[in-house]
N, CA, C and O atoms as a CHARMM CRD file, in Angstrom:
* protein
*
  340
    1    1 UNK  N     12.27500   6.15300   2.39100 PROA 1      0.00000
    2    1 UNK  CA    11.10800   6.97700   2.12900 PROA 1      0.00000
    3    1 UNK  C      9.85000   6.15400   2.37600 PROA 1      0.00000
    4    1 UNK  O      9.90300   4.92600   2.43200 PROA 1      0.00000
    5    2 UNK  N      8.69000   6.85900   2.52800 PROA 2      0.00000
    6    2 UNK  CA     7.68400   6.08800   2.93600 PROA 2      0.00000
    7    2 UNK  C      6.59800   6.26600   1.92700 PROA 2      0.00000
    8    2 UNK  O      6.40100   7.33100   1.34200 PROA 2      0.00000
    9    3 UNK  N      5.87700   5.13500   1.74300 PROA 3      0.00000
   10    3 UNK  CA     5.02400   4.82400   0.14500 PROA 3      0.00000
   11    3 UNK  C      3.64300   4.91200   0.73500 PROA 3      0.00000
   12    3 UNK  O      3.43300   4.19000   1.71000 PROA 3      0.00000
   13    4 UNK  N      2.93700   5.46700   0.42200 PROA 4      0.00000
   14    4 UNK  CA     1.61200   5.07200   0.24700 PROA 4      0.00000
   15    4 UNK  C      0.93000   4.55300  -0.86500 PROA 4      0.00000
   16    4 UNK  O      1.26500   5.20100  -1.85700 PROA 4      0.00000
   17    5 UNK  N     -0.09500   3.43200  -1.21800 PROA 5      0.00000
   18    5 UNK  CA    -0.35600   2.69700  -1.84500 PROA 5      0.00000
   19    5 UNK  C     -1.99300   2.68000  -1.96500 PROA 5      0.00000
   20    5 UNK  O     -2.74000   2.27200  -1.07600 PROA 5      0.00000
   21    6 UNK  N     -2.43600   3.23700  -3.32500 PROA 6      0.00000
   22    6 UNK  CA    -3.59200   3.99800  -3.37200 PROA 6      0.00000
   23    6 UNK  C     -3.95400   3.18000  -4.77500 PROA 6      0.00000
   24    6 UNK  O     -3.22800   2.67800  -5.63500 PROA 6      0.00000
   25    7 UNK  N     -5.64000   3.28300  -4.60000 PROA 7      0.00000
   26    7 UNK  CA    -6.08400   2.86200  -5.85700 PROA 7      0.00000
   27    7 UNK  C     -6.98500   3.93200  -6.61700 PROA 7      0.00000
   28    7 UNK  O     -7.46300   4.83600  -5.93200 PROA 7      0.00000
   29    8 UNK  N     -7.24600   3.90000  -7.94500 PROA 8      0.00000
   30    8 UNK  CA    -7.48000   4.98900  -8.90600 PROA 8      0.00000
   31    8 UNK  C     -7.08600   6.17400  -8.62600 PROA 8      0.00000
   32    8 UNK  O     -5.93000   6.44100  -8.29700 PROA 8      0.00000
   33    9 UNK  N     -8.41900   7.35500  -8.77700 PROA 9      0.00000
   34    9 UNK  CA    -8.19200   8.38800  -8.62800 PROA 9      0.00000
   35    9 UNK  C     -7.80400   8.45900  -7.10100 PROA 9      0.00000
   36    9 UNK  O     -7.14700   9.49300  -6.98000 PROA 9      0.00000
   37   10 UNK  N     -7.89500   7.93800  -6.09500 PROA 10     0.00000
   38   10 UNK  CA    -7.53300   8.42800  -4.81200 PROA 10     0.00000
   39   10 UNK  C     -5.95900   9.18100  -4.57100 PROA 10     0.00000
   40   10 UNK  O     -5.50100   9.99200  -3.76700 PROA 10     0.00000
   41   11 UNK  N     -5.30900   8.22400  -6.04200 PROA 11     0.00000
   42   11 UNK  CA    -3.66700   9.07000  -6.01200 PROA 11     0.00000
   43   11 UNK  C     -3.37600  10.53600  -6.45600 PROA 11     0.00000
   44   11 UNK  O     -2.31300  11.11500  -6.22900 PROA 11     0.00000
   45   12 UNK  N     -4.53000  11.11300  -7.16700 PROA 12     0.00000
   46   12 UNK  CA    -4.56800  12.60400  -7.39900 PROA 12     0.00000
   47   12 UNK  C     -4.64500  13.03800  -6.13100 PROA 12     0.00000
   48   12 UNK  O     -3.84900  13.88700  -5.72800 PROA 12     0.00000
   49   13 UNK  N     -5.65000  12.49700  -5.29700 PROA 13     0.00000
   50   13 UNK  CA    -6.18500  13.82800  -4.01200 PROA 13     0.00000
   51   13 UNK  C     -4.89300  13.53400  -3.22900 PROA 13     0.00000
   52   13 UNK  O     -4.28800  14.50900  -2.78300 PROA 13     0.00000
   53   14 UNK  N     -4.27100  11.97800  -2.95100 PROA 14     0.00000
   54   14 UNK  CA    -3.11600  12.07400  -1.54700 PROA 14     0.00000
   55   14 UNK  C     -2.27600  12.74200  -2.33600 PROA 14     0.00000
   56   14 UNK  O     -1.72600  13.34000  -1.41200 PROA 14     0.00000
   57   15 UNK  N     -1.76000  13.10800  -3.22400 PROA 15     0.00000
   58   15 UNK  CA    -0.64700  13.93700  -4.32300 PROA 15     0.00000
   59   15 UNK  C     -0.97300  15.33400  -3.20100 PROA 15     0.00000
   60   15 UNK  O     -0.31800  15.53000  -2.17800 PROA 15     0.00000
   61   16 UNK  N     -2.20500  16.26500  -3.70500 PROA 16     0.00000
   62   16 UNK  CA    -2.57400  17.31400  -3.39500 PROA 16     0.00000
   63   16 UNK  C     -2.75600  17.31400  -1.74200 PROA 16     0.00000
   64   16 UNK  O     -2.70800  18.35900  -1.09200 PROA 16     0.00000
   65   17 UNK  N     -2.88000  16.56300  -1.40100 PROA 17     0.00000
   66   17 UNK  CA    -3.23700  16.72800  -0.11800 PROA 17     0.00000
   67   17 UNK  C     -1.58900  16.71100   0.50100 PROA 17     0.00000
   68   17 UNK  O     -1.31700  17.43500   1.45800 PROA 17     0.00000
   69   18 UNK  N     -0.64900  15.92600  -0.06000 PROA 18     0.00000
   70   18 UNK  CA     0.18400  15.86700   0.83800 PROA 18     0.00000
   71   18 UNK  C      0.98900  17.15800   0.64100 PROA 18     0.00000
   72   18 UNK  O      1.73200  17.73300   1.43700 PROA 18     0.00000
   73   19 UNK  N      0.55000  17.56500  -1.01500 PROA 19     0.00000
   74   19 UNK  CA     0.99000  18.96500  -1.25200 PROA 19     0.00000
   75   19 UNK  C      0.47800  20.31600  -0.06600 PROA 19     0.00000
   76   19 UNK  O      1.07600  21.23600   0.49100 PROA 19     0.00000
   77   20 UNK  N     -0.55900  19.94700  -0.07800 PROA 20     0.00000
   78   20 UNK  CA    -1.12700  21.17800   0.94100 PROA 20     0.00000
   79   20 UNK  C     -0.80300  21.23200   2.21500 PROA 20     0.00000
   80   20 UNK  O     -1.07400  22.14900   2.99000 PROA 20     0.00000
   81   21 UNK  N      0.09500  19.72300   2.57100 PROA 21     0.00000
   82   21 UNK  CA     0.41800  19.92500   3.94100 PROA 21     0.00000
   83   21 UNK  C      1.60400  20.10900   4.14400 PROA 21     0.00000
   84   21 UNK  O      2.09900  19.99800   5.26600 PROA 21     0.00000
   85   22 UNK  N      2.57300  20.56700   2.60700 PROA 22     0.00000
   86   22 UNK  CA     4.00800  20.33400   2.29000 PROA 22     0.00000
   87   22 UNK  C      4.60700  19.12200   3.17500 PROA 22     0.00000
   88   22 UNK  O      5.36000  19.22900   4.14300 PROA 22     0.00000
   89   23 UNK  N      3.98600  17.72500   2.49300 PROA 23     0.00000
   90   23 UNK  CA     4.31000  16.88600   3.07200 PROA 23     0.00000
   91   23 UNK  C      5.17400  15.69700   1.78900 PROA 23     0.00000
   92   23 UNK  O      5.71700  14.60300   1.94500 PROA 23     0.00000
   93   24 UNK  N      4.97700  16.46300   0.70900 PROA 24     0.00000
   94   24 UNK  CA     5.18200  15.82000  -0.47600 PROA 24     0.00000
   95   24 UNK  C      6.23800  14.90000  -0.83800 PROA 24     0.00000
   96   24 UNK  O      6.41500  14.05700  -1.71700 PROA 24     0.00000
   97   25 UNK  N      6.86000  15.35000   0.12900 PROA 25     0.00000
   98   25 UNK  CA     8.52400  14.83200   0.23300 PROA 25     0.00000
   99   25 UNK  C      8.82200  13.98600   0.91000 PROA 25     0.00000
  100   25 UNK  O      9.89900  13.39900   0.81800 PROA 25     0.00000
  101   26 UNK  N      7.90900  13.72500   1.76900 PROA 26     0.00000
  102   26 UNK  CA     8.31700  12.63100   2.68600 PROA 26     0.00000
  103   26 UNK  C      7.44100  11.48400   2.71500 PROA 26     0.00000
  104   26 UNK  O      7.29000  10.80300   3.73000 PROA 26     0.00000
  105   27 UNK  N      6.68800  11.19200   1.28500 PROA 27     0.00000
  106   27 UNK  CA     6.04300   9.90600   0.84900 PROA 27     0.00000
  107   27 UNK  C      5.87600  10.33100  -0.87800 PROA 27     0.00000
  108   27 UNK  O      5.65500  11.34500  -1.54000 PROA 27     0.00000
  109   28 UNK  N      6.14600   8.80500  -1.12300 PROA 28     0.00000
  110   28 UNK  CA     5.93400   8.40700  -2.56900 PROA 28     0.00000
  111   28 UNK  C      4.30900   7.85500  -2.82600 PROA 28     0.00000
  112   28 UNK  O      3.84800   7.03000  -2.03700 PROA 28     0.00000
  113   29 UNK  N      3.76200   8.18900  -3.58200 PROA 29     0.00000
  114   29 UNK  CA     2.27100   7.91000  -4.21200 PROA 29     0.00000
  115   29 UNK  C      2.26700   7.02600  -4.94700 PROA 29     0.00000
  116   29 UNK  O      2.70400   7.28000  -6.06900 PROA 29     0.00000
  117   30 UNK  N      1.78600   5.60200  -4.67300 PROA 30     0.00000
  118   30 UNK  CA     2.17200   4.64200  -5.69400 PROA 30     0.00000
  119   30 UNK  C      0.64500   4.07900  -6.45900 PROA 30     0.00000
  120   30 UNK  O      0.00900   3.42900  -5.63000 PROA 30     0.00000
  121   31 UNK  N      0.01900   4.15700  -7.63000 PROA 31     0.00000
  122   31 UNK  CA    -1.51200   3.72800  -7.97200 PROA 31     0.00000
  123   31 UNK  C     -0.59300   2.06400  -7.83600 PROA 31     0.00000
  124   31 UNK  O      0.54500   1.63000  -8.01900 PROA 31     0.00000
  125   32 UNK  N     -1.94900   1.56800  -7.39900 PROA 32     0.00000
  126   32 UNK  CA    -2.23900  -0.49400  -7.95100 PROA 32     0.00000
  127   32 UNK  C     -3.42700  -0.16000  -8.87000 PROA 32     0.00000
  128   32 UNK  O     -4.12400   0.74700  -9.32600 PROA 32     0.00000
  129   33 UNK  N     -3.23400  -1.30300  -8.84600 PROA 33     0.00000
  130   33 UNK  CA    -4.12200  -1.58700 -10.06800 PROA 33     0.00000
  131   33 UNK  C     -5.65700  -2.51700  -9.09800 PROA 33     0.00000
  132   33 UNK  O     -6.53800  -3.05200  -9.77200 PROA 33     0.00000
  133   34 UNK  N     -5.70100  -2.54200  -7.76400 PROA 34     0.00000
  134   34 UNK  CA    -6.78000  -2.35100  -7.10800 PROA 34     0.00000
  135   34 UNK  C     -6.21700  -3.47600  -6.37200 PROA 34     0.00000
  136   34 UNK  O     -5.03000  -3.73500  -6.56800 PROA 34     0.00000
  137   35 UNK  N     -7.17900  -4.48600  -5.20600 PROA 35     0.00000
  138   35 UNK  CA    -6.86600  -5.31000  -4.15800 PROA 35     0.00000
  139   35 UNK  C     -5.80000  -6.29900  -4.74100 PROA 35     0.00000
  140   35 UNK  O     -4.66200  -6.66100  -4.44100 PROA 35     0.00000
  141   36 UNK  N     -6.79500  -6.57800  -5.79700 PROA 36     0.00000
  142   36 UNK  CA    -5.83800  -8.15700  -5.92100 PROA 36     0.00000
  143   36 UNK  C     -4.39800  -7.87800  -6.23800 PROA 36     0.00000
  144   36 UNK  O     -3.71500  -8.84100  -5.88700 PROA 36     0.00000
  145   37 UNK  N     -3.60200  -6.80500  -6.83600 PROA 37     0.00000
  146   37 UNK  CA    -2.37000  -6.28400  -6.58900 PROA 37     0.00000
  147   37 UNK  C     -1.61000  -6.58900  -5.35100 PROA 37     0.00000
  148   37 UNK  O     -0.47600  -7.04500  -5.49900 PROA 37     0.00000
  149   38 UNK  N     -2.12900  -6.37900  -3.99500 PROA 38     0.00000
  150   38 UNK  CA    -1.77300  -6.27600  -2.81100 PROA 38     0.00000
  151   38 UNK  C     -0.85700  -8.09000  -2.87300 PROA 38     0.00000
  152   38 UNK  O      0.19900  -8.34100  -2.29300 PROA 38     0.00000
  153   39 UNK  N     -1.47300  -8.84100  -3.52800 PROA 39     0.00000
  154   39 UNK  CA    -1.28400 -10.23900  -3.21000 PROA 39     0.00000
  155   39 UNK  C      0.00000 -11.00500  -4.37700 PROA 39     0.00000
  156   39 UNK  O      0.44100 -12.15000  -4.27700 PROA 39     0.00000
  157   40 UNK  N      0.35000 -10.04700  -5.35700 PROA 40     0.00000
  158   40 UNK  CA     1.74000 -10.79000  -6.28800 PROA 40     0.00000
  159   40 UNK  C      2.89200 -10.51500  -5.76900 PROA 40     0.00000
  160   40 UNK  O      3.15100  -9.64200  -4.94000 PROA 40     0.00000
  161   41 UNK  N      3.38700 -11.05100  -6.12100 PROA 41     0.00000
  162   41 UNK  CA     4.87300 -11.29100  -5.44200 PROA 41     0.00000
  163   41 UNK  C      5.63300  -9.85600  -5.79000 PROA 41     0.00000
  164   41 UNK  O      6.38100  -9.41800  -4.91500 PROA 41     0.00000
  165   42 UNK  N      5.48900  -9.12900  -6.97200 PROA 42     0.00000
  166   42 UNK  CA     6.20100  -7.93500  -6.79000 PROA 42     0.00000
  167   42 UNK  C      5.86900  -6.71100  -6.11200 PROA 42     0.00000
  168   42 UNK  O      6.59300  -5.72200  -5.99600 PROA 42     0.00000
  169   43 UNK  N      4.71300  -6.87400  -5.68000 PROA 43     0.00000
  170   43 UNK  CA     3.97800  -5.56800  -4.60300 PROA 43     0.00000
  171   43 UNK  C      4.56700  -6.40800  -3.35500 PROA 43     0.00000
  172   43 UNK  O      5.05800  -5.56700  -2.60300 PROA 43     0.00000
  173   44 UNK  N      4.74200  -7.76400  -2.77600 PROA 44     0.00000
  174   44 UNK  CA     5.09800  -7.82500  -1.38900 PROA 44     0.00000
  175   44 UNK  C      6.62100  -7.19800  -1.75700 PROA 44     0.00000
  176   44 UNK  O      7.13800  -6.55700  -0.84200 PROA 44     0.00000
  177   45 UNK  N      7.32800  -7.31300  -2.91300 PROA 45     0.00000
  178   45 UNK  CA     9.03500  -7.19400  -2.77500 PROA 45     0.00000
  179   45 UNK  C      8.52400  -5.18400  -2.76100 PROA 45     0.00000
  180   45 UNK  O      9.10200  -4.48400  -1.92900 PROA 45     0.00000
  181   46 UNK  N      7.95000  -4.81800  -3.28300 PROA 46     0.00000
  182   46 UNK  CA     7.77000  -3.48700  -2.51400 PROA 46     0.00000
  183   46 UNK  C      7.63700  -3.11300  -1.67000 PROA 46     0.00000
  184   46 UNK  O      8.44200  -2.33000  -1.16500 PROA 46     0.00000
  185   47 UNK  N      6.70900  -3.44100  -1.19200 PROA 47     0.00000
  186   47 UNK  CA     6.45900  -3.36800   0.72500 PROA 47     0.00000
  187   47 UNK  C      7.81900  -3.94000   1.35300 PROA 47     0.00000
  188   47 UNK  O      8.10800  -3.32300   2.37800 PROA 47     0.00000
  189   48 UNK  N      8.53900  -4.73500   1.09200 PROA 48     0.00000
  190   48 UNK  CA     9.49000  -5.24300   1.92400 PROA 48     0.00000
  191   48 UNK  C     11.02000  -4.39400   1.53300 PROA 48     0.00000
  192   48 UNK  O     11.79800  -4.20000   2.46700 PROA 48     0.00000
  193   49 UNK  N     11.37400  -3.94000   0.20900 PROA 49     0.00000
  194   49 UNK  CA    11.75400  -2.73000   0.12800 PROA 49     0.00000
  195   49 UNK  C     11.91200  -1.63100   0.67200 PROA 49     0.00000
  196   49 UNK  O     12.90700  -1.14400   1.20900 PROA 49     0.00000
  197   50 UNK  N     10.79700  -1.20500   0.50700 PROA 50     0.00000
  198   50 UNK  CA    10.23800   0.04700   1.47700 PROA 50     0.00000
  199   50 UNK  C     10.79300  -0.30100   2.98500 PROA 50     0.00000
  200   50 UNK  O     11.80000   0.21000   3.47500 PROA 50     0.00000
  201   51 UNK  N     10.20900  -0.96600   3.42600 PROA 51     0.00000
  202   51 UNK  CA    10.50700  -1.73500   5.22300 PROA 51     0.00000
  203   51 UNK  C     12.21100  -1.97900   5.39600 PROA 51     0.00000
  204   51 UNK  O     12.82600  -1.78500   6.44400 PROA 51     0.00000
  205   52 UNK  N     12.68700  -2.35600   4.36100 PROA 52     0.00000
  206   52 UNK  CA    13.99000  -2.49100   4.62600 PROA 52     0.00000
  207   52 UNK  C     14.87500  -1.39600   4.29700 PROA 52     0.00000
  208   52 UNK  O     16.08300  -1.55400   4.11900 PROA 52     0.00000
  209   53 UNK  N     14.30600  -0.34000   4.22100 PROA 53     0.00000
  210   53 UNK  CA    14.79900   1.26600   3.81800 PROA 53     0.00000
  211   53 UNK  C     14.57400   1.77400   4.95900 PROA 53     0.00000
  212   53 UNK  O     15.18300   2.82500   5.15400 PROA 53     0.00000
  213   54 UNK  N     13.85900   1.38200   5.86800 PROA 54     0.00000
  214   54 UNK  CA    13.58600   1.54600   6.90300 PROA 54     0.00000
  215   54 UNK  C     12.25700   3.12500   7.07400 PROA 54     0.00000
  216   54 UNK  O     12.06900   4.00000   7.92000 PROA 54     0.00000
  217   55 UNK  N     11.57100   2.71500   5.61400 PROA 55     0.00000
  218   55 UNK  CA    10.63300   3.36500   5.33200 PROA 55     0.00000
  219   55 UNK  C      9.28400   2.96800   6.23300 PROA 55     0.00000
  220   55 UNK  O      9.39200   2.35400   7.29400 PROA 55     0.00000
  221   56 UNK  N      7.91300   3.42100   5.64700 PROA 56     0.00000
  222   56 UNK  CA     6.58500   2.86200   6.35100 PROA 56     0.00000
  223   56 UNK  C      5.93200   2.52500   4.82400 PROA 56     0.00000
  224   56 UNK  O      5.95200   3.07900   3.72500 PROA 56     0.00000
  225   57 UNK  N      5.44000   1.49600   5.30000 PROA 57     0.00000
  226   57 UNK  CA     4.10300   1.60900   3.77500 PROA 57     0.00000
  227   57 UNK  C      2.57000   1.76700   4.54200 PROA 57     0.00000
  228   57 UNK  O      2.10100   1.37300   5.61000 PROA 57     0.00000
  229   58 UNK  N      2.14100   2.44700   3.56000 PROA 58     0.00000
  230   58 UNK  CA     0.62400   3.03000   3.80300 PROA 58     0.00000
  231   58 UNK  C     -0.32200   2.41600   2.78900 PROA 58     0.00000
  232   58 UNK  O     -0.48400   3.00400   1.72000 PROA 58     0.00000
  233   59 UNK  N     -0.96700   1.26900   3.03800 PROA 59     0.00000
  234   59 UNK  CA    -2.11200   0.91300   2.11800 PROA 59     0.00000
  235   59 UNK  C     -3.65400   1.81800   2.12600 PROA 59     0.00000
  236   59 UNK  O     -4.26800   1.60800   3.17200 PROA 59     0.00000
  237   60 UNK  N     -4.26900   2.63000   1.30400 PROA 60     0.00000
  238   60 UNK  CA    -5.21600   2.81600   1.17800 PROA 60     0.00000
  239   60 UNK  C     -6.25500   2.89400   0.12000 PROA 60     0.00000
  240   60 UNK  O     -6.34200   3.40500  -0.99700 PROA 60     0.00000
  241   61 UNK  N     -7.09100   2.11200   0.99400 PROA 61     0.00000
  242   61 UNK  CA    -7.79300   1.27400  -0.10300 PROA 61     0.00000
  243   61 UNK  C     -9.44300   2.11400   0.35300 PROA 61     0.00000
  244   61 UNK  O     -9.72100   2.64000   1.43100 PROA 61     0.00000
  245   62 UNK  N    -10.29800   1.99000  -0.86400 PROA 62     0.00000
  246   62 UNK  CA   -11.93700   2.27800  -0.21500 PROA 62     0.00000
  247   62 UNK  C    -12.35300   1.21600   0.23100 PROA 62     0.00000
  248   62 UNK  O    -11.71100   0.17200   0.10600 PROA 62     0.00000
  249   63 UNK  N    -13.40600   1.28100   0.78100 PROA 63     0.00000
  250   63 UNK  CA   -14.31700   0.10400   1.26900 PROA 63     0.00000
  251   63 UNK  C    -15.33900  -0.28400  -0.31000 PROA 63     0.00000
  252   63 UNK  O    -16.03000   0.56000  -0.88100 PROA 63     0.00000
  253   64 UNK  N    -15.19100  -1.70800  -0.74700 PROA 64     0.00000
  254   64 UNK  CA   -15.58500  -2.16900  -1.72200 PROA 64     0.00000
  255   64 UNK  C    -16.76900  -3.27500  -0.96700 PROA 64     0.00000
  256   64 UNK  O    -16.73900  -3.93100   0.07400 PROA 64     0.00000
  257   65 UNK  N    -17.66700  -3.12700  -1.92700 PROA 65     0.00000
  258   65 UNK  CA   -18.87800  -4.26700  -1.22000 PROA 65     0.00000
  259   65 UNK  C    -18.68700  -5.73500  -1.00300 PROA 65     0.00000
  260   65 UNK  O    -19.46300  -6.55600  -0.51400 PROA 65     0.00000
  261   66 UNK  N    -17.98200  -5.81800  -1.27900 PROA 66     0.00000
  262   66 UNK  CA   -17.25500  -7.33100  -1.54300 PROA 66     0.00000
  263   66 UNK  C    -16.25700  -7.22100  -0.58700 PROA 66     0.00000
  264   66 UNK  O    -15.34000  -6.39900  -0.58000 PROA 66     0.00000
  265   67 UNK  N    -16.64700  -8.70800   0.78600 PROA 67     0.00000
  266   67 UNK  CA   -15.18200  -8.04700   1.38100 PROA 67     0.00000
  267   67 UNK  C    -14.66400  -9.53800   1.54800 PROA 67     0.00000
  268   67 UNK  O    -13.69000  -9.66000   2.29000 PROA 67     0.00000
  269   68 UNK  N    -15.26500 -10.90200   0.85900 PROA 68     0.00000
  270   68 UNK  CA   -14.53000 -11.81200   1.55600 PROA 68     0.00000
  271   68 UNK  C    -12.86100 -12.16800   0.82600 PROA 68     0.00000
  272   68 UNK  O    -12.10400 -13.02400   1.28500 PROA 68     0.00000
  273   69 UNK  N    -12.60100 -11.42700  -0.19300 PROA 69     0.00000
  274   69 UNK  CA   -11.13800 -11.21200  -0.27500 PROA 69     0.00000
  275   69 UNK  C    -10.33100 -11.52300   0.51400 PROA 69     0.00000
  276   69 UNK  O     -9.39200 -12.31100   0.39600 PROA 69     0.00000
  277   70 UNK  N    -10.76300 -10.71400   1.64900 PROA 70     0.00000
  278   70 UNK  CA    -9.81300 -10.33700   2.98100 PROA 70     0.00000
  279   70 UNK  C     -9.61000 -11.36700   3.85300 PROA 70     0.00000
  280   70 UNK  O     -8.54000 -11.74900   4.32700 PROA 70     0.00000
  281   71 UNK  N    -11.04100 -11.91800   4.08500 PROA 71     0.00000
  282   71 UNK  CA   -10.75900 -13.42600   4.69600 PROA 71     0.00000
  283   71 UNK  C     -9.84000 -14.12600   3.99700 PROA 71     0.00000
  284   71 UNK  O     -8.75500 -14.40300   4.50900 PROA 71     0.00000
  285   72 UNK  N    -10.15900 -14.49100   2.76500 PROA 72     0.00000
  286   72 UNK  CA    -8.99700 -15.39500   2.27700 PROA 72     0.00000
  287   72 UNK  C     -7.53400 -14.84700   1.91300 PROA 72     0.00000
  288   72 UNK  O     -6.62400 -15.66600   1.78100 PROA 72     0.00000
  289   73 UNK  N     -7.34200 -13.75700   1.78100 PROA 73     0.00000
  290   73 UNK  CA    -5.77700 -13.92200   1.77900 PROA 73     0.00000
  291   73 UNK  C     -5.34200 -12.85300   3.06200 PROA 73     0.00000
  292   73 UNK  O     -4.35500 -12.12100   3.00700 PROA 73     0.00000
  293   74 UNK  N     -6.19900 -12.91600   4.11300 PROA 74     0.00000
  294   74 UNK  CA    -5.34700 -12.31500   5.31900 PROA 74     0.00000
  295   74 UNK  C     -3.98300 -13.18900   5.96900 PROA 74     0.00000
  296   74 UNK  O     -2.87900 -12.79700   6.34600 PROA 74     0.00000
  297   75 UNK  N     -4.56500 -14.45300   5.91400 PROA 75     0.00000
  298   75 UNK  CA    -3.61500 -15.25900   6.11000 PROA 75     0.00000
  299   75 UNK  C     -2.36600 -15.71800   5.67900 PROA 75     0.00000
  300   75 UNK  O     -1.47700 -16.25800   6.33700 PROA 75     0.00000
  301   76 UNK  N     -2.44200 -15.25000   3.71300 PROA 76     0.00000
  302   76 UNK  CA    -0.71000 -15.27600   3.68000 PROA 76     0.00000
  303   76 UNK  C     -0.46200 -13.93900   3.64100 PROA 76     0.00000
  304   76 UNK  O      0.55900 -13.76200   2.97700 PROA 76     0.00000
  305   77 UNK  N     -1.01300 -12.69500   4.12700 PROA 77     0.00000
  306   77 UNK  CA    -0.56400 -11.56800   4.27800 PROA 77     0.00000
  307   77 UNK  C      0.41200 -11.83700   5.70600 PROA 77     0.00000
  308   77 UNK  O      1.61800 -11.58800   5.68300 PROA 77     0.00000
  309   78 UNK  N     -0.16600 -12.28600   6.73400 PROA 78     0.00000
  310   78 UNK  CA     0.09100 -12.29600   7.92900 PROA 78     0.00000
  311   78 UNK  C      1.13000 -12.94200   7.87800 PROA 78     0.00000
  312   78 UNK  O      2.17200 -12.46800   8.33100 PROA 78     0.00000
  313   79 UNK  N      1.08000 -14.17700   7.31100 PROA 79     0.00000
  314   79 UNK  CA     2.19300 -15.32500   7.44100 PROA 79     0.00000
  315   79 UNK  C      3.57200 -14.70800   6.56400 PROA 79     0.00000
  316   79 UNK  O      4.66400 -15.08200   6.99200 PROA 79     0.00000
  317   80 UNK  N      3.56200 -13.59000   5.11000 PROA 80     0.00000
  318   80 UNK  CA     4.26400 -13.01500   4.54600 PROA 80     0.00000
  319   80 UNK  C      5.09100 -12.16600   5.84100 PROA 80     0.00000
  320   80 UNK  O      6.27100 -12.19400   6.19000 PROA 80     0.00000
  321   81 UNK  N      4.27800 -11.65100   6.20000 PROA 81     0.00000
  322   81 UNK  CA     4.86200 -10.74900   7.25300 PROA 81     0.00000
  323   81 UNK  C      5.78700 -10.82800   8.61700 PROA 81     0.00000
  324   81 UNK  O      6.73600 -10.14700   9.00400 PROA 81     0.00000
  325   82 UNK  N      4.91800 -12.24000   9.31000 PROA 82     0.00000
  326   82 UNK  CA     5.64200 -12.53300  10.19200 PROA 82     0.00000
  327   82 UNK  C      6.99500 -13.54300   9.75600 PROA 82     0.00000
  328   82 UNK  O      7.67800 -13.94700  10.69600 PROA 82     0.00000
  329   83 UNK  N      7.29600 -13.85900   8.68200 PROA 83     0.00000
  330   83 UNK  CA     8.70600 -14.44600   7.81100 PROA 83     0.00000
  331   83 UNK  C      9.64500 -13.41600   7.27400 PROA 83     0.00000
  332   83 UNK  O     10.86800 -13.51300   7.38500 PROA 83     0.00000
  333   84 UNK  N      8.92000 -12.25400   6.58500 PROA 84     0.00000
  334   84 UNK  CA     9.57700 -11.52400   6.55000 PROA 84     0.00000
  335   84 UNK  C      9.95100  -9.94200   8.05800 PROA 84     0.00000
  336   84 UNK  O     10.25100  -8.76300   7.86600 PROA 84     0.00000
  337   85 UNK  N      9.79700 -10.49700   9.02000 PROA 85     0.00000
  338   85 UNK  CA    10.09200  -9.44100  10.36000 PROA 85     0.00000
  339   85 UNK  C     11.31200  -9.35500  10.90900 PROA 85     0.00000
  340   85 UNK  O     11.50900  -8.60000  11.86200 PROA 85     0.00000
């Protein structure tokens, strides 16, 4: 099955939305608890879960004013990824 990965309220509207497209069934709605989630070890064993179900994961996130986060942990995102491929 395929996860999408949403922060706060954004998991009410993809709920409804995927309802309205009777799509409901073919993704799970998962809230974090916001970016820095993306980076503990039990959200990567989710994503890699998911991937090895031979699911998709869907991160969606808003645009937050603050973005150098991303600089710094793109790199063990990337490096997570290409070890686990």
């Amino acid at each position: 099955m395929n996860t999408i990965y949403v922060e706060g309220l954004d998991e009410v509207f993809i709920k409804a939305y995927l309802k309205h497209l009777n799509l409901e069934d073919k993704a799970a709605v998962q809230k974090t608890d916001g970016y820095t989630s993306l980076f503990t070890g039990a959200f990567l064993n989710k994503l890699d879960q998911t991937r090895r179900e031979g699911g998709k994961n869907i991160v969606i996130f808003d645009a937050d004013s603050e973005t150098k986060w991303w600089h710094k942990k793109r790199t063990d995102i990337q490096a997570y990824l290409r070890a686990h491929s």
